[in-house]
C-alpha positions as CSV (number, residue, x, y, z in Angstrom):
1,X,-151.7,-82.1,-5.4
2,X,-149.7,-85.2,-7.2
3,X,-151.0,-84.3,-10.5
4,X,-150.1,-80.7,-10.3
5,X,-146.6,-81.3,-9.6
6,X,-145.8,-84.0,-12.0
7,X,-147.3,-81.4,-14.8
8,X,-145.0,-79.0,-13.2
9,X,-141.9,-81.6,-13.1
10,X,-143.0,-82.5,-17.3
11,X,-142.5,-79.1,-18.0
12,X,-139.2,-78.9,-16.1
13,X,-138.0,-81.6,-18.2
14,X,-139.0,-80.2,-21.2
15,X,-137.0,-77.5,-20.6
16,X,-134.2,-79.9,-19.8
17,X,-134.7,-81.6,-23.2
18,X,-134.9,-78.6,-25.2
19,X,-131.7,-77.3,-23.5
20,X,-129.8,-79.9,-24.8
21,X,-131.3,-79.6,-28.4
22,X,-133.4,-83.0,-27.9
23,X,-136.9,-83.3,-29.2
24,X,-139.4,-85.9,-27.2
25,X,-141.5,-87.3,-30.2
26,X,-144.3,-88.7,-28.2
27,X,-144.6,-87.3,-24.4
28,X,-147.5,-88.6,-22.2
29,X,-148.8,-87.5,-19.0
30,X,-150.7,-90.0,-16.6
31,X,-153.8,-88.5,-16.3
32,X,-154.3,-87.5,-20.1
33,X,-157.7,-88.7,-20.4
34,X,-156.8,-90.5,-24.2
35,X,-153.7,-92.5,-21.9
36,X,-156.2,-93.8,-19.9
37,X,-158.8,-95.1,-22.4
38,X,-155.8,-96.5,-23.8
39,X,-154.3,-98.7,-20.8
40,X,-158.2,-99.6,-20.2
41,X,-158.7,-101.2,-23.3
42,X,-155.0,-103.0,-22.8
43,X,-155.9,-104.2,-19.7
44,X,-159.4,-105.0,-20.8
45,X,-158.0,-106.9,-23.3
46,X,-155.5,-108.9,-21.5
47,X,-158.4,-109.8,-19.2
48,X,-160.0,-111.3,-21.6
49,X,-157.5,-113.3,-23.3
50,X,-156.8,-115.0,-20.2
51,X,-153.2,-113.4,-19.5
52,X,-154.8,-111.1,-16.2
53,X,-156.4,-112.9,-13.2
54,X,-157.6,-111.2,-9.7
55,X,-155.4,-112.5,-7.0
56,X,-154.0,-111.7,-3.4
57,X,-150.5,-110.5,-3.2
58,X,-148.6,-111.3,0.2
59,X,-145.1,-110.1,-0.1
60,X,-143.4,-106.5,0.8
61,X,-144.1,-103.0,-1.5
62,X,-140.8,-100.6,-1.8
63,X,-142.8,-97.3,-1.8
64,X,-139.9,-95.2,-3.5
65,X,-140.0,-97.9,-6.3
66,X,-143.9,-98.3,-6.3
67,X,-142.6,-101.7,-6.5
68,X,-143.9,-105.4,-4.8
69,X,-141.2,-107.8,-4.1
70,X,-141.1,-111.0,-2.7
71,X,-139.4,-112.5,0.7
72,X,-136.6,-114.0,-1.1
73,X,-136.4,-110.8,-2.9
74,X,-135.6,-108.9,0.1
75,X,-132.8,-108.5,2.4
76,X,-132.1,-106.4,5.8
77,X,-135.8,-104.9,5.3
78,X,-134.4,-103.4,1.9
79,X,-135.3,-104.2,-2.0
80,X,-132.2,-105.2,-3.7
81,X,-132.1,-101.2,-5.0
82,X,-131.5,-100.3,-1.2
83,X,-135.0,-98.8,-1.0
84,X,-137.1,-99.2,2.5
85,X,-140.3,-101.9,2.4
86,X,-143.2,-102.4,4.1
87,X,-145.0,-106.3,4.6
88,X,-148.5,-106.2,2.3
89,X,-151.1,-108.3,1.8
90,X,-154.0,-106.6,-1.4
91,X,-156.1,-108.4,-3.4
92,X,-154.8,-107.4,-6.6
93,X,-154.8,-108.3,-10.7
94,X,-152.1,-110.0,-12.1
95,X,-150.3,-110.4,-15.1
96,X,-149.3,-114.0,-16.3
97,X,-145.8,-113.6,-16.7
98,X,-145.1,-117.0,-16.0
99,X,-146.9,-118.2,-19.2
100,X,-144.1,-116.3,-21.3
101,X,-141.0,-117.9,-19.1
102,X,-139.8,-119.9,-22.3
103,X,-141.0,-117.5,-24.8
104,X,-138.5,-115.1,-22.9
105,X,-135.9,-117.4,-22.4
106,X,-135.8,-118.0,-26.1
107,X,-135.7,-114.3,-27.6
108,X,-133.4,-113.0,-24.9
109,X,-130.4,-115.9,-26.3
110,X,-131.0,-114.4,-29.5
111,X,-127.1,-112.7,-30.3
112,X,-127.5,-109.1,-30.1
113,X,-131.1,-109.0,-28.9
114,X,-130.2,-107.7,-25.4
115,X,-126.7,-106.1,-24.7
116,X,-124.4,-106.0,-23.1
117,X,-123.7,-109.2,-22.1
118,X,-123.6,-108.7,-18.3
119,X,-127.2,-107.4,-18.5
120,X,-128.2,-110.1,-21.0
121,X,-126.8,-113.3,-18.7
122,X,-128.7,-111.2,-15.4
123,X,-132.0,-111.3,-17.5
124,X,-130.8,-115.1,-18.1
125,X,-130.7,-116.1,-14.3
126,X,-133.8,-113.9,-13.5
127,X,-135.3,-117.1,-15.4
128,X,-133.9,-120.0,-14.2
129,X,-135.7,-120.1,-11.5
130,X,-139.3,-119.7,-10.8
131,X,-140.8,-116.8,-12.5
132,X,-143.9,-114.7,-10.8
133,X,-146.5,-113.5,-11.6
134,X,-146.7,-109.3,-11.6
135,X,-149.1,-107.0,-9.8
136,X,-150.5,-104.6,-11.8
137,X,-153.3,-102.6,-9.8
138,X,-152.3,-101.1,-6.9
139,X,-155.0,-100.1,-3.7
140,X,-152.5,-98.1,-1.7
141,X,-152.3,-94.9,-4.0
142,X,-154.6,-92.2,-6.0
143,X,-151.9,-91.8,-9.0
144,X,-152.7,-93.5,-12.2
145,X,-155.1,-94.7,-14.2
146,X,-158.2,-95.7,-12.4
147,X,-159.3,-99.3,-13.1
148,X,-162.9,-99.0,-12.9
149,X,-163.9,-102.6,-12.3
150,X,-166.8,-103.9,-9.2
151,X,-165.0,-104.6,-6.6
152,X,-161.8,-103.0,-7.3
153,X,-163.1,-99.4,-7.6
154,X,-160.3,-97.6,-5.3
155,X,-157.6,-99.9,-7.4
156,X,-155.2,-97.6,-10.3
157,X,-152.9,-99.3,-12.6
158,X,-149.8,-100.5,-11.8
159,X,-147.5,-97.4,-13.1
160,X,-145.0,-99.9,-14.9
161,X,-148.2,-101.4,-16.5
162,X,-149.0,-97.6,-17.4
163,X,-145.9,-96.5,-19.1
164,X,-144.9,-99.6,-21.1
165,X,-148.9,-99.7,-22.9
166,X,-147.5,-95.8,-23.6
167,X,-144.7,-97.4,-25.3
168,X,-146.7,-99.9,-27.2
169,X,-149.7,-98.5,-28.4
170,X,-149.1,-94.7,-28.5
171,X,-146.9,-95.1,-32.1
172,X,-148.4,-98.8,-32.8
173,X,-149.8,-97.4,-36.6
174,X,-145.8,-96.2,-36.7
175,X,-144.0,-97.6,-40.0
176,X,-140.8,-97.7,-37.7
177,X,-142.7,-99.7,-34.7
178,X,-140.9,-102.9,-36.6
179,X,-137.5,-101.8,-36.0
180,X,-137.7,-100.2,-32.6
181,X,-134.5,-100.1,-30.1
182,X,-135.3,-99.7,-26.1
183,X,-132.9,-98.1,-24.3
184,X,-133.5,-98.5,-20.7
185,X,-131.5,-98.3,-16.9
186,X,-129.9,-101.6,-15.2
187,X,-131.6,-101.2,-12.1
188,X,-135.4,-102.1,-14.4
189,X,-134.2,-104.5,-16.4
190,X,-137.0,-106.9,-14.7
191,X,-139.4,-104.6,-16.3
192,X,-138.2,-103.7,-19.4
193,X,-136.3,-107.3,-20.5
194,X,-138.9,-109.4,-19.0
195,X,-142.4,-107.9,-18.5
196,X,-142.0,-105.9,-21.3
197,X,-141.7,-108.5,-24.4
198,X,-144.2,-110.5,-22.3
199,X,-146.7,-107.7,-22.6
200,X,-146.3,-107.0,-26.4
201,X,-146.3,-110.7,-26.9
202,X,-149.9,-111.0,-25.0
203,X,-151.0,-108.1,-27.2
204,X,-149.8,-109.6,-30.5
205,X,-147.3,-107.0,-30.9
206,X,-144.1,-106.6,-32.8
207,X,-141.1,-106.7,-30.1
208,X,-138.6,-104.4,-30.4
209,X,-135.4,-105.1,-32.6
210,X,-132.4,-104.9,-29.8
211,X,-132.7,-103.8,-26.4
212,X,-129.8,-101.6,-24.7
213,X,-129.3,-101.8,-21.3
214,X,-127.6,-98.7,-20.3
215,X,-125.4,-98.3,-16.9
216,X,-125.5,-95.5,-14.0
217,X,-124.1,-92.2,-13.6
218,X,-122.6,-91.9,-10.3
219,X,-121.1,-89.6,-7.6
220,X,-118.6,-90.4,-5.2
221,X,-119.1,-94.0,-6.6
222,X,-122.8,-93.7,-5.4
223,X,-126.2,-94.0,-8.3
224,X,-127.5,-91.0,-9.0
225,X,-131.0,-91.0,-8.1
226,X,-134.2,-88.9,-8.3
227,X,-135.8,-91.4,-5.8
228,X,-133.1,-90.1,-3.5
229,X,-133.5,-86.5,-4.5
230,X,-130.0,-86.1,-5.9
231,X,-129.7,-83.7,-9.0
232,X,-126.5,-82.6,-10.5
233,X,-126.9,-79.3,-12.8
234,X,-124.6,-80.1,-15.3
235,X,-125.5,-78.2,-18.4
236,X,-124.7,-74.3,-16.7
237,X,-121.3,-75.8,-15.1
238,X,-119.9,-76.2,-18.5
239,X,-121.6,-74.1,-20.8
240,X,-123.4,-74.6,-24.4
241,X,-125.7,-78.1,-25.2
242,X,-123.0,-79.0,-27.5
243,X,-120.3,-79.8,-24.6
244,X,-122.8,-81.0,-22.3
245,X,-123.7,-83.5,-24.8
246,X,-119.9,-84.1,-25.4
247,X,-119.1,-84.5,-22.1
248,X,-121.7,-86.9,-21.0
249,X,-121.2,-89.6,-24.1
250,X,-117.5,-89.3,-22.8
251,X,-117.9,-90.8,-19.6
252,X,-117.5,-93.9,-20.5
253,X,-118.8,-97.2,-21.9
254,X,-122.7,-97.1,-22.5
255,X,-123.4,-100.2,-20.9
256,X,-121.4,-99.4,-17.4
257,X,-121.3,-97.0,-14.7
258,X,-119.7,-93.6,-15.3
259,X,-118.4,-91.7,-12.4
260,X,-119.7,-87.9,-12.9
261,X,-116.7,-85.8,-12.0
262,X,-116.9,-82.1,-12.2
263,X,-113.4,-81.8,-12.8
264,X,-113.5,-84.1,-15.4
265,X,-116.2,-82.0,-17.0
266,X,-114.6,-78.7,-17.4
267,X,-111.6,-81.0,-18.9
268,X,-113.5,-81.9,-21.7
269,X,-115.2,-78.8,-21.9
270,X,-111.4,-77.1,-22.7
271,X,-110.6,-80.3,-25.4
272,X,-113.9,-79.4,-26.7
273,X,-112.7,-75.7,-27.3
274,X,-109.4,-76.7,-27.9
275,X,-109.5,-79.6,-30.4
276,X,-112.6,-78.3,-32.5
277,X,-113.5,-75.0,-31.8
278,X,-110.4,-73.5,-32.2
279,X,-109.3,-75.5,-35.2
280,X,-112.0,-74.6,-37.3
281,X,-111.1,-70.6,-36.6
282,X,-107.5,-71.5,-36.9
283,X,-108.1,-73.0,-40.2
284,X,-111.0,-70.3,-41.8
285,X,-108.3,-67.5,-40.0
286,X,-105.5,-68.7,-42.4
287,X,-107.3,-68.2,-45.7
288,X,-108.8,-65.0,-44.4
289,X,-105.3,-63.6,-44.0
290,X,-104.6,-64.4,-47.2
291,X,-107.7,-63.6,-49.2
292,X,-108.9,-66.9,-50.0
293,X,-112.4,-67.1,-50.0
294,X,-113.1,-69.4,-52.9
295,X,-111.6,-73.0,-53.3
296,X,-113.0,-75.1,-56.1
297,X,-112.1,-78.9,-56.0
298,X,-108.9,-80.6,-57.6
299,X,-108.8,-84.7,-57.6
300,X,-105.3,-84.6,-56.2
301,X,-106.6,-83.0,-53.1
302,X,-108.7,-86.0,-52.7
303,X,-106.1,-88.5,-52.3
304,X,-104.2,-86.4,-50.2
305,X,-103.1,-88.6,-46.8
306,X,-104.7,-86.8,-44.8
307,X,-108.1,-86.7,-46.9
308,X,-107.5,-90.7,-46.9
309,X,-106.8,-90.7,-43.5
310,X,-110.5,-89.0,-42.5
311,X,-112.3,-90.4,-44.6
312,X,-110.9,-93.9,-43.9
313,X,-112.3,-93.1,-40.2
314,X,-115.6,-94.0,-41.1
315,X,-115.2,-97.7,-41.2
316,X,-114.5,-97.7,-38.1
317,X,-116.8,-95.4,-36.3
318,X,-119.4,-97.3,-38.0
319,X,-118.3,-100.2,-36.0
320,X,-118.2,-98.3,-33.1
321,X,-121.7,-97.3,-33.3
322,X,-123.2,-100.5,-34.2
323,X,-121.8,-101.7,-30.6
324,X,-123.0,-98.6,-28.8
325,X,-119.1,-97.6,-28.0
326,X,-120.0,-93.6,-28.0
327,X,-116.9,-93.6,-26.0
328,X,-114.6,-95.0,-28.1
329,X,-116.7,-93.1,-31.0
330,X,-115.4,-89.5,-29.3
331,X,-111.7,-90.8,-28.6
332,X,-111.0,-91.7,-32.1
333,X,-112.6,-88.1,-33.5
334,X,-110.0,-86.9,-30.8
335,X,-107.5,-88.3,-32.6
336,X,-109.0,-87.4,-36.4
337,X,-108.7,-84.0,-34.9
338,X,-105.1,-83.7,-33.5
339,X,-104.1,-85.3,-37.3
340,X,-105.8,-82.0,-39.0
341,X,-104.2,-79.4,-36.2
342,X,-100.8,-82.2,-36.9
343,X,-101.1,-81.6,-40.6
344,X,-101.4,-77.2,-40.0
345,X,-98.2,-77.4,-37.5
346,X,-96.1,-80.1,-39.8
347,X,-96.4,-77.7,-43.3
348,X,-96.1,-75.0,-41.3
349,X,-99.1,-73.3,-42.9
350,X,-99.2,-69.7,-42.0
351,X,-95.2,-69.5,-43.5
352,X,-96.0,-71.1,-47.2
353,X,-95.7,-68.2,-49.6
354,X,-96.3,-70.1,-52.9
355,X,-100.3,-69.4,-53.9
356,X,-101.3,-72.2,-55.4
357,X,-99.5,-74.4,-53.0
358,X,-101.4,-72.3,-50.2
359,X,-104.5,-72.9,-51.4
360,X,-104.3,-76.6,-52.3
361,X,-103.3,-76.9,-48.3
362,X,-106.3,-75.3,-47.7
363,X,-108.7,-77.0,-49.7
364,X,-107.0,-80.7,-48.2
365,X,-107.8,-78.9,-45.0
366,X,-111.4,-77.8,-45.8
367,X,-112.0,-81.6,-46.6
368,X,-110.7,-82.7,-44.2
369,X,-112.6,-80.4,-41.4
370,X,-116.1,-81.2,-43.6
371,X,-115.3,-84.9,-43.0
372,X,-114.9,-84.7,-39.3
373,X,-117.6,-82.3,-38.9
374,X,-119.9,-85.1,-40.7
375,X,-118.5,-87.7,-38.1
376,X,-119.2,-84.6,-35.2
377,X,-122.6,-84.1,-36.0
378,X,-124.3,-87.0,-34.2
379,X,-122.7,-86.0,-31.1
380,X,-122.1,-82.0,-31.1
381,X,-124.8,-81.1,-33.9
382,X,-125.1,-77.0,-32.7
383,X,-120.4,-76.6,-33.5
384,X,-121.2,-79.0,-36.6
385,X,-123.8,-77.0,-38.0
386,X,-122.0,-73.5,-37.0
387,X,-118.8,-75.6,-39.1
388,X,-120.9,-76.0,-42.1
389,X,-121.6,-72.3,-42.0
390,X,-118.1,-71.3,-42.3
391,X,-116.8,-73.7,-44.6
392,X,-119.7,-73.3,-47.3
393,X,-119.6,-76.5,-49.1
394,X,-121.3,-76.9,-52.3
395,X,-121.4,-79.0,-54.8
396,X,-122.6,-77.0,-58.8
397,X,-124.0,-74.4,-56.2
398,X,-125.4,-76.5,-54.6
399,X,-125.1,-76.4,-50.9
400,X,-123.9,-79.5,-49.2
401,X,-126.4,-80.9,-46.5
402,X,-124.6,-82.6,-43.1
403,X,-127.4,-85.1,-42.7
404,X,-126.0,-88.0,-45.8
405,X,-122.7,-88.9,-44.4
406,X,-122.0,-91.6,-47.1
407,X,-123.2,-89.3,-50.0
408,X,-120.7,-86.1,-48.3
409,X,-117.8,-88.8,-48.3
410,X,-118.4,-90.4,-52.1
411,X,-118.7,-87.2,-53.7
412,X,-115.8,-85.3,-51.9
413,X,-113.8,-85.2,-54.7
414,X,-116.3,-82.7,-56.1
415,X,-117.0,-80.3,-53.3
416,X,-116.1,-76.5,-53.8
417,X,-116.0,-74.0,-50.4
418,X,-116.9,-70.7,-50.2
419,X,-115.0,-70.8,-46.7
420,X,-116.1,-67.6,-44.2
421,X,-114.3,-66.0,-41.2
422,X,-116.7,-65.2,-38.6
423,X,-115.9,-65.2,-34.8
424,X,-114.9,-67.7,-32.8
425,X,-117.3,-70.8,-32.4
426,X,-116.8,-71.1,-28.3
């Protein structure tokens, strides 16, 4: 039965999730009985403000999608995803989504409110024109939330109408429901850039701060879909969470397609092992050779080039973060990376027989690793914590936490290392 294997497929997923070191804060199943008291009273409540009407929809329904398109919508028999439709005609409830046309019109010019630009000027043309009414009960299927309303007794709730009252109203006492980002995929951007706002907007709710609309991953130039049953295992192909992780932000910019090459993959995987791995057991390898297992801090170390140079960095992967460029976020680590393996080569490390010159290199190149393993964190947190371990920063015995980027990179003038040799991280 449906309900069994979408419990099943959850749990699948979970495992997916947890495989990759990434924790689901809120996870709802359809047919949790406190989801659908929930979407009731939503849609009760909509009713009754006047935003839902009964109606008859004549049109075409894309059963892949569970999605109702219109004629002008549809081209060659197909929705404009590709998908197979079939002609309908049901008496259904709708949403007013028309009411909100200007509303929608207005919040989506905001600057920065929907990104990137491509998706934002597609939402823009979506309302130029005339702009329907949605569906939201479906007669054709026994998945979702019943509606429980004379008349419309074999009707469930429209699964798009499901999932975004989840959204809403699941963390709607949240202190952070103010400053919410959506992340969502191109190909619903008429749900989640348009029906969406409209919804909370009906509900008197606060609308999310920015939304991201993120591209495909494709194969052979082709969308990855689970609607066409394609799955690509990538996380036993190349190994630990870390590099999967790695690997996938890689790809390419956040709001395009990226091309999933297998090729590619184990490329990365080897810079991965290459550029951070082995540079953190090249480094704690040195000083183990020599018997250095102590370094307390000296100021000169601090304005050190190379110190500078890292530290520096964090200007501008702030900017790259605040416009979603993971991409570019990862290339210019890269590059923070080859400057500390640069800096080992250059003073030729492992032939400097002068102690305290030795150890002053080493304490510039424990600084410098700590910094780039606080810029690492966000993207390969499993190698940046296993870094931490071996480096030992503390601070009056006090152990350094990765978490406070700023605070690592103000007070890194002060930071002593108790720097380990264990095996090698990959």
């Amino acid at each position: 039965m449906l309900p069994h294997y979408v419990e099943d497929m959850r749990t699948h997923y979970r495992e997916v999730l947890s495989s990759y070191n990434v924790r689901a804060d809120i996870n709802i199943h359809t047919a949790e009985d406190d989801h659908g008291r929930t979407v009731r009273w939503a849609f009760n409540h909509l009713l009754c403000n006047g935003d839902i009407y009964e109606g008859l929809h004549k049109g075409y329904f894309s059963p892949a999608e569970d999605a109702y398109y219109t004629s002008f919508q549809i081209a060659n028999g197909r929705s404009p995803q590709g998908f197979e439709v079939q002609p309908i005609a049901d008496k259904a409830y709708f949403f007013r989504l028309s009411k909100y046309k200007d509303a929608l019109r207005q919040l989506i010019s905001e600057e920065g409110f929907l990104t990137p630009k491509e998706r934002k000027n597609e939402a823009l043309s979506l309302l130029k024109g005339d702009l329907p009414d949605v569906a939201i009960t479906r007669s054709n299927t026994r998945w979702g939330v019943p509606l429980d309303i004379p008349g419309f007794e074999d009707h469930t709730i429209y699964v798009w109408f499901d999932a975004l009252m989840a959204y809403a109203l699941k963390n709607r006492d949240d202190e952070h429901c103010n400053n919410t980002i959506m992340i969502f995929g191109k190909d619903i951007l008429r749900f989640i850039a348009l029906m969406w706002p409209a919804l909370l907007m009906s509900l008197d709710m606060p609308l999310p701060r920015q939304m991201i609309c993120h591209g495909w991953l494709t194969c052979n130039g082709d969308k990855i879909s689970k609607s066409k049953g394609e799955k690509v295992l990538a996380l036993p192909a190349i190994g630990t969470a870390d590099v999967s992780r790695f690997v996938l932000m890689s790809m390419g910019a956040f709001g395009e397609d990226s091309n999933f090459d297998s090729s590619r993959m184990e490329q990365l995987s080897e810079l991965v092992k290459d550029k951070y791995a082995n540079l953190t057991h090249r480094i704690t390898g040195l000083m183990n050779n020599r018997g250095v297992h102590e370094l307390e801090h000296r100021e000169e170390s601090h304005t050190e080039p190379l110190t500078k140079q890292l530290v520096n960095g964090w200007d501008v992967l702030q900017e790259t973060m605040q416009h979603y460029r993971i991409d570019v976020y990862i290339t210019e680590l890269n590059r923070l990376a080859a400057e500390i393996n640069s800096y080992i080569t250059r003073n030729q490390l492992w032939g400097v027989r002068n102690e305290d010159d030795f150890r002053r290199h080493c304490l510039v190149l424990c600084r410098a690793l700590l910094v780039l393993t606080v810029y690492l964190y966000p993207i390969m947190p499993l190698l940046a914590q296993m870094n931490m371990e071996r480096l030992q920063p503390h601070i009056d015995e006090v152990p350094v936490e990765i978490g406070a980027a700023s605070d690592i990179l103000q007070a890194l003038g002060k930071v002593d290392f108790k720097p380990r040799h264990l095996g090698p991280l990959m």
